[in-house]
C-alpha positions in Angstrom: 7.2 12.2 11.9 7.0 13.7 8.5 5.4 17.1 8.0 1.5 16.3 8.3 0.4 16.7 4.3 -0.7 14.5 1.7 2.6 12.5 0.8 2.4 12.1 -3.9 3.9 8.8 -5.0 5.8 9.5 -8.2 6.8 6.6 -10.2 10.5 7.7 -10.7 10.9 9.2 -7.0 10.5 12.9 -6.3 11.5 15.3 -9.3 14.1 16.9 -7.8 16.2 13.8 -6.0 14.8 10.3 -8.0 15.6 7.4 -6.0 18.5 6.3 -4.1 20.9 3.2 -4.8 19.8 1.1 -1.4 21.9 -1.3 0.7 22.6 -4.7 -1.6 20.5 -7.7 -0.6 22.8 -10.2 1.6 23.9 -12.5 -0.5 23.1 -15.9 1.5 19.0 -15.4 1.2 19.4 -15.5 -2.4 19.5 -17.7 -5.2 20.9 -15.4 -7.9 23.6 -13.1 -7.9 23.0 -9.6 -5.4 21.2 -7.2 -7.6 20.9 -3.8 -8.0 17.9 -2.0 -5.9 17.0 2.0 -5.9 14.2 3.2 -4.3 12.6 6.4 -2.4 10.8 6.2 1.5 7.8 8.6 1.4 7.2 7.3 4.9 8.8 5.7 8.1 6.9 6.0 11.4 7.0 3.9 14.0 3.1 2.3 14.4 2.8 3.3 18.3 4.4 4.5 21.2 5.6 0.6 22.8 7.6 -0.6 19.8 5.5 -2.8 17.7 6.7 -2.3 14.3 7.0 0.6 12.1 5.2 1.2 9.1 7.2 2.3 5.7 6.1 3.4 2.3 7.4 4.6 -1.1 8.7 3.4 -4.4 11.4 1.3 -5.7 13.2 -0.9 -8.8 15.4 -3.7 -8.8 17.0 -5.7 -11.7 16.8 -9.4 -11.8 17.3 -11.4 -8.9 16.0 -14.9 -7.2 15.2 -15.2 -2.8 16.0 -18.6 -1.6 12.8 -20.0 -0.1 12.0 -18.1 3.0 8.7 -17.1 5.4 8.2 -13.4 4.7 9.2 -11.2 6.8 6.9 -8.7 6.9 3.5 -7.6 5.7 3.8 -6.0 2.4 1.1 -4.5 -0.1 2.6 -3.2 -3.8 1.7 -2.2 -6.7 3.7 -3.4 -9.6 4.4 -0.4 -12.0 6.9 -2.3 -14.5 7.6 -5.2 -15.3 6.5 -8.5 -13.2 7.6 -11.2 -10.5 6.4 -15.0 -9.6 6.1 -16.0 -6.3 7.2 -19.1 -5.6 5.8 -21.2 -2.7 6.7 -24.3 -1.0 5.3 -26.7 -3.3 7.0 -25.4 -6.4 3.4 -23.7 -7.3 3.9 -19.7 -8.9 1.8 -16.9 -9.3 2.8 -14.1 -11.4 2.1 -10.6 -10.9 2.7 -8.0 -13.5 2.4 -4.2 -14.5 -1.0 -2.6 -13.1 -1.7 -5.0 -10.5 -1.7 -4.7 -6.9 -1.3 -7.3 -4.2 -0.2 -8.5 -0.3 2.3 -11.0 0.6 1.3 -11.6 4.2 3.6 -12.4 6.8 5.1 -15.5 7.5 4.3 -16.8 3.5 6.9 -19.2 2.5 8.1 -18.3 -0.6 10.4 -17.5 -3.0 11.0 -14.4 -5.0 11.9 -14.6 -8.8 12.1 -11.6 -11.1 13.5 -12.5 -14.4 13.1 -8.8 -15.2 13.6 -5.1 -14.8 10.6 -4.2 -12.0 9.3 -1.1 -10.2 6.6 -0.6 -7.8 5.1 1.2 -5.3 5.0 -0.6 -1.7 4.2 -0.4 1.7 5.2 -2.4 4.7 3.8 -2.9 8.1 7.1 -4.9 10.1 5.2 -5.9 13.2 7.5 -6.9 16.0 4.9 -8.5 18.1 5.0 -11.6 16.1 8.0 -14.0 14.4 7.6 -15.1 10.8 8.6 -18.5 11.1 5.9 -19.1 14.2 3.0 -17.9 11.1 0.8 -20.4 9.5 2.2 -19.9 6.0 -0.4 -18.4 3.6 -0.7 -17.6 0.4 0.0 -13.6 -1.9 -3.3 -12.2 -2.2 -4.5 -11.0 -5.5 -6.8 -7.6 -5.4 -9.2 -8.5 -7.9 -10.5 -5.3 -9.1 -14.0 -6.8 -10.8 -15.0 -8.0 -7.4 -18.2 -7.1 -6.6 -18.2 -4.4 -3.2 -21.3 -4.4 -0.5 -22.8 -1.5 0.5 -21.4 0.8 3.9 -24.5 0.8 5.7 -25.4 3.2 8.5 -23.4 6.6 7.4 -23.4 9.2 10.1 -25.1 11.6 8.1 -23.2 14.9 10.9 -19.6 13.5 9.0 -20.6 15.2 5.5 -21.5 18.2 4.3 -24.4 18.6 1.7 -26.1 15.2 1.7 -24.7 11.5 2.8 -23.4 9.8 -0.2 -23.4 5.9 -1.1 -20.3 3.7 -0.5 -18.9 0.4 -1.3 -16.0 -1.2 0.5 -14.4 -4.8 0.2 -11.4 -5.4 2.7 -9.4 -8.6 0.2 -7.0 -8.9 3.5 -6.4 -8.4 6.9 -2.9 -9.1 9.0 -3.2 -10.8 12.2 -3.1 -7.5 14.4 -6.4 -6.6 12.6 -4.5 -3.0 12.2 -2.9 -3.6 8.3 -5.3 -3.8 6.0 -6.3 -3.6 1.9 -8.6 -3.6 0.2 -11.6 -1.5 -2.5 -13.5 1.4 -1.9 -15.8 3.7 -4.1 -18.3 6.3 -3.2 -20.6 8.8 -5.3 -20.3 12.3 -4.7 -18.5 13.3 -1.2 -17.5 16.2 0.6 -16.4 15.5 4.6 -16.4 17.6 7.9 -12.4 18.4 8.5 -11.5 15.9 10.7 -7.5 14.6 11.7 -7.4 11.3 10.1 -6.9 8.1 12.4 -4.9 6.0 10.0 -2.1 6.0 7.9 -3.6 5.1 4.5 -2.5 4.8 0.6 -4.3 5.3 -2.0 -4.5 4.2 -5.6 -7.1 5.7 -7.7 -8.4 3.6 -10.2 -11.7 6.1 -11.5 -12.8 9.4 -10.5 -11.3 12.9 -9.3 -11.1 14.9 -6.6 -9.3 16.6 -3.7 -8.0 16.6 0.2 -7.4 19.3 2.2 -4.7 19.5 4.2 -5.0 21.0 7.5 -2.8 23.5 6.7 -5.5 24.7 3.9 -3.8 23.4 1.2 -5.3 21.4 -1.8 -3.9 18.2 -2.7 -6.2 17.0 -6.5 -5.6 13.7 -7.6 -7.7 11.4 -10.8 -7.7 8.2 -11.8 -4.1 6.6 -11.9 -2.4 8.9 -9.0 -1.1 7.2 -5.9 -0.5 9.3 -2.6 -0.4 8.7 1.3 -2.5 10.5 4.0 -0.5 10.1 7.4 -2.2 9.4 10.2 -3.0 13.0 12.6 -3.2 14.7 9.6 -6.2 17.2 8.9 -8.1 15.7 6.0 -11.2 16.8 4.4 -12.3 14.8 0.9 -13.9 16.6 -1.0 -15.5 14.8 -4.8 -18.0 15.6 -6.8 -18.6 12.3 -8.9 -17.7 8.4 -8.5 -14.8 7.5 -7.1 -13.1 4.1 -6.8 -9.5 3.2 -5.1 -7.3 0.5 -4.0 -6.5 1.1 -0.2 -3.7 0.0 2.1 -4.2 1.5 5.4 -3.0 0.9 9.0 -4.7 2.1 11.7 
């Protein structure tokens, strides 16, 4: 388990080590010659106690390469930090994702991935054991569309906050088969919660606002718009803002 604090994302890897050259890609799932990967794990956990899949995190860049058409392995949600990719599915159809946005490839999509450039990004992947990629529906990548419109969290439990109950938004844009992996849009005014251990593992990508976590060693983690970091699940959290806040979550619980 890794120590139980708020986990930075730094788009090069951590100051003091950067990111590691990684395994190459076997050569017979792709289409291109094997590129060149580097990347940094912030997080590896298994998900539970009876093996169902563990639950990985961090950042990583890759130069140019093409996947032979394939179902997807695993559940995936990044956020492209550089540069861009298409997906490719069965029909010959492409989407492209590029720098600043954030989506899911869901597993057991059949699809093909083709990067015609330099990319980076920030990822994290829920492998679930309990099911077989090929025996999926395919599906479709899921865009987060960050104009869409969020409905209101109804019903707050006003003995969770300190200083008044404050008004939240929340869109979930997908949802894996387990129900446990999950992403989606949050925002909230002005917040400050009990301390509590939290009871998922959850990224987060702030897109407006400031504010800060407290570890439950005491500690004060800040972040503002444009900062990504992790909150492992056991850890002791307490939010604490005092204005709007939005984010793009990925969270397993």
């Amino acid at each position: 388990m890794p120590d139980l604090t708020v986990l930075k994302f730094e788009p090069h890897g951590p100051s003091d080590t950067g990111m590691a050259e990684w395994e190459s890609m076997p050569r017979d799932e792709l289409v291109s010659e094997v590129p060149l990967q580097r990347g940094h794990e912030y997080l590896n956990i298994p998900v539970d106690d009876a093996g169902s899949g563990t639950l990985t995190a961090g950042v990583w860049n890759c130069t140019p390469f093409e996947t032979k058409l394939a179902p997807y392995g695993v559940n995936e949600f990044m956020h492209i930090l550089e540069g861009s990719v298409s997906i490719v599915d069965q029909d010959g159809n492409s989407e492209i994702f590029s720098a600043g946005e954030n989506f899911v490839i869901p597993k057991g999509c059949v699809c093909s991935w083709k990067q015609t450039e330099y990319l980076r990004k920030f990822y994290v992947i829920f492998d679930d054991t309990t099911t077989k990629a090929e025996d999926l529906d395919p599906v479709s990548p899921i865009r987060v569309d960050l104009s869409l419109a969020l409905p209101e969290v109804p019903q707050q439990d006003s003995s969770l906050f300190i200083g008044g109950v404050p008004t939240m938004h929340q869109l979930g844009v997908f949802s894996d088969l387990t129900a446990r992996f999950g992403v989606g849009l949050w925002d909230c005014t002005a917040m400050q919660r009990i301390p509590a251990p939290i009871n998922r593992s959850e990224l987060m990508y702030i897109l407006e606002g400031s504010g800060s976590i407290i570890n439950g060693d005491g500690k004060v983690f800040e972040f503002s718009a444009g900062d990504a970091f992790m909150v492992p699940v056991g850890m002791g959290y307490q939010w604490k803002s005092e204005g709007f806040v939005k984010k793009v979550y990925c969270s397993l619980t």
